[in-house]
MOPAC internal coordinates of N, CA, C and O (Angstrom, degrees):
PM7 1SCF
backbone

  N    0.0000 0     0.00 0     0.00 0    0    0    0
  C    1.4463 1     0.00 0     0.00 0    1    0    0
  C    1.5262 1   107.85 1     0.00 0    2    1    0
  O    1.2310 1   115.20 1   -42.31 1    3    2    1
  N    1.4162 1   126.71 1   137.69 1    3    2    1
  C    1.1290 1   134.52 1  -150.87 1    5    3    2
  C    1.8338 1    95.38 1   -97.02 1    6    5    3
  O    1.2310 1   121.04 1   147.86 1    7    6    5
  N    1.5074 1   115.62 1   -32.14 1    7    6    5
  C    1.7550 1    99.25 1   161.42 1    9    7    6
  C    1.0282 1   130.10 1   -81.35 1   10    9    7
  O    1.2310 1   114.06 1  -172.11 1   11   10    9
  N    1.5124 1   128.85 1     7.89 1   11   10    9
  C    1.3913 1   136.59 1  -169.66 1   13   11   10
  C    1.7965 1    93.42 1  -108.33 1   14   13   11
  O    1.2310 1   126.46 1   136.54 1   15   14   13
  N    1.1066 1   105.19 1   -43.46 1   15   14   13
  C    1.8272 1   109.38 1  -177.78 1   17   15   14
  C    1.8919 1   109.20 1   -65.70 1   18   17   15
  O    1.2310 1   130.90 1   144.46 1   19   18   17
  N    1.1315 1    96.57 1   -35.54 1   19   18   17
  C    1.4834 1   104.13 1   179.48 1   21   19   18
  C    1.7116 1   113.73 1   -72.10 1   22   21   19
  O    1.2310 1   128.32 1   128.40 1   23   22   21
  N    1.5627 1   101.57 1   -51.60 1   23   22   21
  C    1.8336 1    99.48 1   151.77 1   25   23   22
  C    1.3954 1   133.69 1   -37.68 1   26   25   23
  O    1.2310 1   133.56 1   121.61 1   27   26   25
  N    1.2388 1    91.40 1   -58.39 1   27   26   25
  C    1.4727 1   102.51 1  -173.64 1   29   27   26
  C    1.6482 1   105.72 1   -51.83 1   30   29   27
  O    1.2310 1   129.28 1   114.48 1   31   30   29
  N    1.4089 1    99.71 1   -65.52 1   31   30   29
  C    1.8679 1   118.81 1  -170.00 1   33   31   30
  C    1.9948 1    85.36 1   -50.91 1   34   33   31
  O    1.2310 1   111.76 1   106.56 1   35   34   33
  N    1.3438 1   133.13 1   -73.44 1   35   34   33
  C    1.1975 1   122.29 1  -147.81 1   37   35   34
  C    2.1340 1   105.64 1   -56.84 1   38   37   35
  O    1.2310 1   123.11 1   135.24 1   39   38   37
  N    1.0263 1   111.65 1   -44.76 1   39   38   37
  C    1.2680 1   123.21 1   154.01 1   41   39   38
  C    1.2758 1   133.15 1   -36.52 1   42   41   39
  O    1.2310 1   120.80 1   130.97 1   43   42   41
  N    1.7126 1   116.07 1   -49.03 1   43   42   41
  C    1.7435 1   109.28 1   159.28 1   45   43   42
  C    1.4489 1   121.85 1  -105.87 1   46   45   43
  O    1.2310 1   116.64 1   162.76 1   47   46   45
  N    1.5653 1   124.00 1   -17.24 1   47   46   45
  C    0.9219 1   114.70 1  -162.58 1   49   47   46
  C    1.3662 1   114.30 1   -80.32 1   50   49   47
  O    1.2310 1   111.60 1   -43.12 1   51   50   49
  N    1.6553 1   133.44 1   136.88 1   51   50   49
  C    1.3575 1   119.89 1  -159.14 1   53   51   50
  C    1.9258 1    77.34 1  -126.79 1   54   53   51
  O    1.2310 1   116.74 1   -63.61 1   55   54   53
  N    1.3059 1   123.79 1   116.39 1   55   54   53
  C    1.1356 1   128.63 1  -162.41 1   57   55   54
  C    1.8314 1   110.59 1  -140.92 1   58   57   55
  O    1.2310 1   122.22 1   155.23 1   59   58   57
  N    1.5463 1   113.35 1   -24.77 1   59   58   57
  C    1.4615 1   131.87 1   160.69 1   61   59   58
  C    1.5111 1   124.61 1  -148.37 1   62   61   59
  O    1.2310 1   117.59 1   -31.85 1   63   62   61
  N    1.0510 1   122.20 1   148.15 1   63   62   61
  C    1.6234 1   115.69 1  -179.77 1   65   63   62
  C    1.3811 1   104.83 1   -49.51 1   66   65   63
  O    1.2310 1   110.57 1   169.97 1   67   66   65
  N    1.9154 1   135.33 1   -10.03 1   67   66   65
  C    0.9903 1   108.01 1  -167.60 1   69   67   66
  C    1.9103 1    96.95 1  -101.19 1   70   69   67
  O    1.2310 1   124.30 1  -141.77 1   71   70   69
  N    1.2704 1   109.35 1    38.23 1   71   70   69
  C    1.7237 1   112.38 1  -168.54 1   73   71   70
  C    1.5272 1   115.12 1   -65.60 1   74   73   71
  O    1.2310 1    97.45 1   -10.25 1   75   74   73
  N    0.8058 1   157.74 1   169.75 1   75   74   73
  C    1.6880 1   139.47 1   135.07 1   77   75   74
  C    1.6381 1   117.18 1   -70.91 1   78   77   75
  O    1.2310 1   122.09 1  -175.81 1   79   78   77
  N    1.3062 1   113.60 1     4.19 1   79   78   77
  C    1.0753 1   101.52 1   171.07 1   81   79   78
  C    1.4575 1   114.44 1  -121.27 1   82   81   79
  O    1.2310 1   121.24 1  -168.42 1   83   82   81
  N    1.3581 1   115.22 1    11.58 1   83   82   81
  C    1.3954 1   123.08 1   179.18 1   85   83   82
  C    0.9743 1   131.38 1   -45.66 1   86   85   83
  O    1.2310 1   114.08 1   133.49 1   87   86   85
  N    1.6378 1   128.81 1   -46.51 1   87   86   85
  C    1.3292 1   165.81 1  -122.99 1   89   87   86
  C    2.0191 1    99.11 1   -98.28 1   90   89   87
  O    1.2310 1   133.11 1   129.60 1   91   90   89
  N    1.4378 1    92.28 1   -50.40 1   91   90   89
  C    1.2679 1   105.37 1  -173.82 1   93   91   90
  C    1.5599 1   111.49 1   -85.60 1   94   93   91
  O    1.2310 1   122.93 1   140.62 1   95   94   93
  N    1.4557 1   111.99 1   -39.38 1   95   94   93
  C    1.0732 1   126.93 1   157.41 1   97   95   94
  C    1.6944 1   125.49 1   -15.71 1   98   97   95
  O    1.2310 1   135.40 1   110.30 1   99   98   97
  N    1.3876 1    87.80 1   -69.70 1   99   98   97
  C    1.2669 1   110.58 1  -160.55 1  101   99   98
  C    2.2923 1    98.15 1   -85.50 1  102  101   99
  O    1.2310 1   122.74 1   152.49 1  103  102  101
  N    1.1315 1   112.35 1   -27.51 1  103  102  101
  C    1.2908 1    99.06 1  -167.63 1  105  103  102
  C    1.6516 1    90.87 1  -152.07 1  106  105  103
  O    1.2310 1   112.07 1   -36.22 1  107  106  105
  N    1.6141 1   132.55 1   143.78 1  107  106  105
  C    1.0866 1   158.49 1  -154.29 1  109  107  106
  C    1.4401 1   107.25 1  -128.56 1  110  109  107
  O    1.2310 1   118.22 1   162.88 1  111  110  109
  N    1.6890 1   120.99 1   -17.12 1  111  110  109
  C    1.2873 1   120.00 1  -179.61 1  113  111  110
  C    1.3910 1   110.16 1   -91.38 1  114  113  111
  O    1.2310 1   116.05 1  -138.73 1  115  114  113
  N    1.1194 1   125.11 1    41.27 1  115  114  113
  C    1.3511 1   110.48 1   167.03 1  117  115  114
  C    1.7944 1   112.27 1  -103.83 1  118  117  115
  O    1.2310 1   118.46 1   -14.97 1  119  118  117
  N    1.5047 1   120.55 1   165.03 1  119  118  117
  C    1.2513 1   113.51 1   177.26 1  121  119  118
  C    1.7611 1   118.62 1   -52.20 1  122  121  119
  O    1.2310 1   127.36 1   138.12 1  123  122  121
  N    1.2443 1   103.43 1   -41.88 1  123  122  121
  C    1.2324 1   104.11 1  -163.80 1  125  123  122
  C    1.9319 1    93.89 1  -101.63 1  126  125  123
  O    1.2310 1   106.00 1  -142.53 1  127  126  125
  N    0.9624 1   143.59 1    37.47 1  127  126  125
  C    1.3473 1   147.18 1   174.66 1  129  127  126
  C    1.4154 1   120.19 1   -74.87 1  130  129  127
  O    1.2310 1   100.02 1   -48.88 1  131  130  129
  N    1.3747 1   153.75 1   131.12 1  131  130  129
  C    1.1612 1   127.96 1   146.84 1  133  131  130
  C    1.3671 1   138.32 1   -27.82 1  134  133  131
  O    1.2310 1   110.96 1   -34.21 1  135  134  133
  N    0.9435 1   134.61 1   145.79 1  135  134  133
  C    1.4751 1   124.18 1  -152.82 1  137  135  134
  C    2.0117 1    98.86 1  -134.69 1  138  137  135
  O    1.2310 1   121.51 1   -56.53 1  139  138  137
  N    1.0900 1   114.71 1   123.47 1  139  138  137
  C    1.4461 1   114.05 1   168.62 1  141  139  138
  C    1.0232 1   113.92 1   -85.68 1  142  141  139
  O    1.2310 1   107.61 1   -45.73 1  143  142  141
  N    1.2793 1   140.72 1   134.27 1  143  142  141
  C    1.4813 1   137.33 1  -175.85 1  145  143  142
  C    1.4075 1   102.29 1  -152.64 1  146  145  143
  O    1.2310 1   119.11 1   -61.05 1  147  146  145
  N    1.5862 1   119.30 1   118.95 1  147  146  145
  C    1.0499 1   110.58 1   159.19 1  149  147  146
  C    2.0419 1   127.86 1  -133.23 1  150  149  147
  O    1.2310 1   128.96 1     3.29 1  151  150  149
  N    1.0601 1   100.33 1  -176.71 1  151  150  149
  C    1.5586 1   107.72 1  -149.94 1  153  151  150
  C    1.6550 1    82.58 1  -131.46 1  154  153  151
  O    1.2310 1   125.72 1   -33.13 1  155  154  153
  N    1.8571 1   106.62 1   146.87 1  155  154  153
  C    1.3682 1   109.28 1  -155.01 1  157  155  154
  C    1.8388 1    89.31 1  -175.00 1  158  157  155
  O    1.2310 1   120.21 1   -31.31 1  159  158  157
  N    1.4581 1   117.19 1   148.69 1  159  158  157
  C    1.0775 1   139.41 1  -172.77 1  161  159  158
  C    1.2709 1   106.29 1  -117.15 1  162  161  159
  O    1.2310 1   120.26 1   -18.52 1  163  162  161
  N    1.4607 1   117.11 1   161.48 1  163  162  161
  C    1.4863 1   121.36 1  -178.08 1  165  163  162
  C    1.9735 1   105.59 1  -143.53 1  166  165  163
  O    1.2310 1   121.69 1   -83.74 1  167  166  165
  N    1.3164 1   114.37 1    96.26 1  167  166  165
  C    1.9729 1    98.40 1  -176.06 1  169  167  166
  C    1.8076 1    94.12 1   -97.52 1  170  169  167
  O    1.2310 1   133.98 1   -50.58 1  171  170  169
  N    1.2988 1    90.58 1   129.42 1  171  170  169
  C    1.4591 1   132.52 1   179.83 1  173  171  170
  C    1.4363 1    85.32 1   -82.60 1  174  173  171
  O    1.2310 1   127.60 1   -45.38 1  175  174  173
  N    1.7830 1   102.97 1   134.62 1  175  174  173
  C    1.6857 1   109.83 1   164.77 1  177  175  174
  C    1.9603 1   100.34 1  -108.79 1  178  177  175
  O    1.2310 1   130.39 1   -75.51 1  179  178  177
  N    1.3326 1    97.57 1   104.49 1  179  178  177
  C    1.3864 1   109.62 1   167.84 1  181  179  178
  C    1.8124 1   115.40 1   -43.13 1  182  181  179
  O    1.2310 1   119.09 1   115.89 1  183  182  181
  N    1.3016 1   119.34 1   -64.11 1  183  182  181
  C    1.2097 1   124.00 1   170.30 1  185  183  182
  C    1.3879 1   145.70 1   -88.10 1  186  185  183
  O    1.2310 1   122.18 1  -130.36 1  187  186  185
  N    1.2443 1   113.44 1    49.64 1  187  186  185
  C    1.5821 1   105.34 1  -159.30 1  189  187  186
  C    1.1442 1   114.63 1   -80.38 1  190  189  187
  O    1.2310 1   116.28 1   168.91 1  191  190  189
  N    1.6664 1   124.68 1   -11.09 1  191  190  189
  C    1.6396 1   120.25 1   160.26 1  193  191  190
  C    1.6628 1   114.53 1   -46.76 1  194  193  191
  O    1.2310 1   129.64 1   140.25 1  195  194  193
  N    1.3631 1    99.03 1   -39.75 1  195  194  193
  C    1.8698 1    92.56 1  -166.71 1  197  195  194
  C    1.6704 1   108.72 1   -85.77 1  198  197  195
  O    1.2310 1   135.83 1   149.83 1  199  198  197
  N    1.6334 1    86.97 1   -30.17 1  199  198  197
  C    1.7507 1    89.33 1  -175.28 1  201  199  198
  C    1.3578 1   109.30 1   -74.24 1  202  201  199
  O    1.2310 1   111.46 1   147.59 1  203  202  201
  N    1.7580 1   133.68 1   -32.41 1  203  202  201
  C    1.3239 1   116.93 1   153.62 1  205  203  202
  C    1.5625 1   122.97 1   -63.94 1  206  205  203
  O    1.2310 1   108.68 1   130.32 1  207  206  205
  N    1.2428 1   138.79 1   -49.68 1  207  206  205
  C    0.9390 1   165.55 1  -161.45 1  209  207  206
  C    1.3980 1   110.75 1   -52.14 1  210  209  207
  O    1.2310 1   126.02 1    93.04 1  211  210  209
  N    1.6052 1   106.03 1   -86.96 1  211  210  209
  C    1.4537 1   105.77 1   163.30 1  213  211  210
  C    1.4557 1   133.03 1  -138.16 1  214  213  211
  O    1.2310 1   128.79 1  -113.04 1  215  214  213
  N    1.7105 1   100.66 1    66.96 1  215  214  213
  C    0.8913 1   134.49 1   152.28 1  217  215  214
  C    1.8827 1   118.58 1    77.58 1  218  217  215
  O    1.2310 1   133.64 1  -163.74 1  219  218  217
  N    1.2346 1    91.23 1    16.26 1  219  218  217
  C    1.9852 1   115.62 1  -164.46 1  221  219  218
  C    1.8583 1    87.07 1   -64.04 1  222  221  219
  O    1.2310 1   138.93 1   -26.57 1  223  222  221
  N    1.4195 1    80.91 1   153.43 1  223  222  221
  C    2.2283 1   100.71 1   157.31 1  225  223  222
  C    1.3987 1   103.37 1   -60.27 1  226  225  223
  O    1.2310 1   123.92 1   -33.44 1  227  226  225
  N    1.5479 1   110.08 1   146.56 1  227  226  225
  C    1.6791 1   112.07 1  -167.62 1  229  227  226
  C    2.2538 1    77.93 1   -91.31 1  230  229  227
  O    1.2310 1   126.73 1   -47.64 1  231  230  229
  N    1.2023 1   104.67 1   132.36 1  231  230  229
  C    1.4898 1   124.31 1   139.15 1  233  231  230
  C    1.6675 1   138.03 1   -56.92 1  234  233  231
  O    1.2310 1   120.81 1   -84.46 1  235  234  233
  N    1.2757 1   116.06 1    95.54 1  235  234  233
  C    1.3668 1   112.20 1  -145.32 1  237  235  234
  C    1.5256 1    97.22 1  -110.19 1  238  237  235
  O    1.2310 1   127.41 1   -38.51 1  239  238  237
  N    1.8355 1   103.35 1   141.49 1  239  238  237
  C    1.4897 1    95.82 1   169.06 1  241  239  238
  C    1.4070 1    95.96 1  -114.87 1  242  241  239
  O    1.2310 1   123.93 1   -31.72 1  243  242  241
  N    1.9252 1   110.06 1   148.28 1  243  242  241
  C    1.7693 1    92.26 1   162.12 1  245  243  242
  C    1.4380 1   121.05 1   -91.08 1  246  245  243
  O    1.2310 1   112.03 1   -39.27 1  247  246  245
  N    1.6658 1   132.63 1   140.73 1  247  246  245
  C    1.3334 1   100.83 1   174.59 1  249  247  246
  C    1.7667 1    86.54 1  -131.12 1  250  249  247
  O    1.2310 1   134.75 1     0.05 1  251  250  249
  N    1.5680 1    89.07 1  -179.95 1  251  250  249
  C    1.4148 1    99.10 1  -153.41 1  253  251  250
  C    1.4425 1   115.47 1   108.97 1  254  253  251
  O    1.2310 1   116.78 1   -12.64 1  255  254  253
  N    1.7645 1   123.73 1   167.36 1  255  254  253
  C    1.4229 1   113.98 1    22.91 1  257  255  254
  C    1.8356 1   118.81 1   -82.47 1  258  257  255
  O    1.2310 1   112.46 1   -39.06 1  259  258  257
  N    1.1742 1   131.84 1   140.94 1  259  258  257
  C    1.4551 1   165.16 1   122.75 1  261  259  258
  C    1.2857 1   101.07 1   -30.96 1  262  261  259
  O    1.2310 1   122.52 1   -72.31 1  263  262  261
  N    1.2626 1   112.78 1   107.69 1  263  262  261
  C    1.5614 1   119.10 1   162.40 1  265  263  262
  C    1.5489 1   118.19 1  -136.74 1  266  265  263
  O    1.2310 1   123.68 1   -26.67 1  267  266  265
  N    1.8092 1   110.54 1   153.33 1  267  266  265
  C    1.5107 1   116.15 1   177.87 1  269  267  266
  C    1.3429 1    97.80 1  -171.91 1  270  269  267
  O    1.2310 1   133.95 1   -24.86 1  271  270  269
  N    1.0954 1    90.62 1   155.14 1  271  270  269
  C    1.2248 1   118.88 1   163.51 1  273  271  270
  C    1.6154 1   134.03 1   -93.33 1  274  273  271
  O    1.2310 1   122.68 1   -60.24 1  275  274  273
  N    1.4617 1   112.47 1   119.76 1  275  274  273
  C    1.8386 1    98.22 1  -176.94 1  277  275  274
  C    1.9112 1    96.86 1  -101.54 1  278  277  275
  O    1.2310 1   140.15 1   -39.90 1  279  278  277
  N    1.1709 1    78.51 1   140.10 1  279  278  277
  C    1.5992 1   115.99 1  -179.88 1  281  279  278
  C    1.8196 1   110.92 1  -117.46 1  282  281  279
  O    1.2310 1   121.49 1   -77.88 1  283  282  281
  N    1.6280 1   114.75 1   102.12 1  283  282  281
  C    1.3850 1   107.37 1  -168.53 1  285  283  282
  C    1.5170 1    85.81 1  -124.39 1  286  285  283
  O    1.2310 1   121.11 1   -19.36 1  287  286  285
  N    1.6460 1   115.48 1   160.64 1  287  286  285
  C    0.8509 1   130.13 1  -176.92 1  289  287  286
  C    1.6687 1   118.56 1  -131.14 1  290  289  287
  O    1.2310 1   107.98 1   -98.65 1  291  290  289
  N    1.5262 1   140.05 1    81.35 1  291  290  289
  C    1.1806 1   105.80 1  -157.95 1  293  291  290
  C    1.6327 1   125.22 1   -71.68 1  294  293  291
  O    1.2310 1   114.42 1    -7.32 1  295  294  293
  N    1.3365 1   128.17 1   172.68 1  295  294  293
  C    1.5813 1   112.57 1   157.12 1  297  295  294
  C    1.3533 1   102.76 1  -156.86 1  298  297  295
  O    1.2310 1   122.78 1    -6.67 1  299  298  297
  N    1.7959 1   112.28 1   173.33 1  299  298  297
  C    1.4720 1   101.73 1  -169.18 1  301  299  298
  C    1.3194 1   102.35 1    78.45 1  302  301  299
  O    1.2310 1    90.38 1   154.87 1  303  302  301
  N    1.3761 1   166.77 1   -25.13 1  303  302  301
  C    1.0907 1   150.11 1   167.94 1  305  303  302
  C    1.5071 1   128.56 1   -25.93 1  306  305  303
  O    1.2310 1   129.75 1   -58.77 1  307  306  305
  N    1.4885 1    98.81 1   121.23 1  307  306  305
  C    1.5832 1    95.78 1  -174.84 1  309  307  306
  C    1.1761 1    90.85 1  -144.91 1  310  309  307
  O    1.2310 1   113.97 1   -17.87 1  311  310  309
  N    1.5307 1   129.03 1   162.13 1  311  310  309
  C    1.2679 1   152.24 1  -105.66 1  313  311  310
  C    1.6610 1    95.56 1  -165.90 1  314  313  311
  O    1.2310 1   118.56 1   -69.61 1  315  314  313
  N    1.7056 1   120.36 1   110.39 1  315  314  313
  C    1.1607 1   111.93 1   161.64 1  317  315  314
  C    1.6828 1    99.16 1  -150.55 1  318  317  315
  O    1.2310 1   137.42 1   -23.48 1  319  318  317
  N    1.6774 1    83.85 1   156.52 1  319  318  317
  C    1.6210 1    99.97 1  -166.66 1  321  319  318
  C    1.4886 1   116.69 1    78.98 1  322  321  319
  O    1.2310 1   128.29 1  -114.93 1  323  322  321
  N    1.0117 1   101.64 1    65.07 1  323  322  321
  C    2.0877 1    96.80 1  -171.26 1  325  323  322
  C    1.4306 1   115.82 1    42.61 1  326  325  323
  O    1.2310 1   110.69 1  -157.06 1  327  326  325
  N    1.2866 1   135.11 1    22.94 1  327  326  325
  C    1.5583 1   113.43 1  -177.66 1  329  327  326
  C    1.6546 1    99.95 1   109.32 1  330  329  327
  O    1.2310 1   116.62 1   154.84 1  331  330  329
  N    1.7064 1   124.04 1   -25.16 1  331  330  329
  C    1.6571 1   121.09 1  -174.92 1  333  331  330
  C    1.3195 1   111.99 1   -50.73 1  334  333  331
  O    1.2310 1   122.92 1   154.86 1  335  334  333
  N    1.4351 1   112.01 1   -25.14 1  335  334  333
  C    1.9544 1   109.89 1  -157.51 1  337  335  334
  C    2.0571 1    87.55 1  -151.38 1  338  337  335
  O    1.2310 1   128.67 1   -26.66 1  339  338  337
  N    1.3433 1   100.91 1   153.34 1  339  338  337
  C    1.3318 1   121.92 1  -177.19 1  341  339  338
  C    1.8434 1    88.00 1  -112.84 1  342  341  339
  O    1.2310 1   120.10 1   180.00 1  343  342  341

């Protein structure tokens, strides 16, 4: 459907600073911004004397979860090819 495609596109497509979706685009620090956040594990090798050594299964601890948030900001933005390339 040709008003649902036009939604959609005006909604993601970030194509000139004058986009509606620019705003967010371009910077993540605002209150109301999408927010990336991610969550991440870390396995600890308990034994690595034996597992280098002589040749044993590595003993694994998991630790975590590790969490953050990325917060990007762009700047310098410039515009070439009508809007094709940032």
């Amino acid at each position: 459907n040709e008003l649902t495609h036009e939604a959609v596109n005006s909604a993601l497509v970030v194509d000139s600073p004058n986009s509606e979706a620019y705003d967010s685009w371009a910077s993540n620090t605002q209150d109301d911004a999408p927010v990336l956040h991610y969550d991440f594990h870390i396995f600890d090798i308990t034994n690595e004397n034996e597992m280098l050594l002589e040749g044993a299964k590595p003993k694994l601890i998991e630790r975590g979860p590790y969490a953050y948030k990325k917060m990007s900001e762009k700047f310098d933005i410039e515009w070439h090819n009508h809007g094709e390339y940032v």
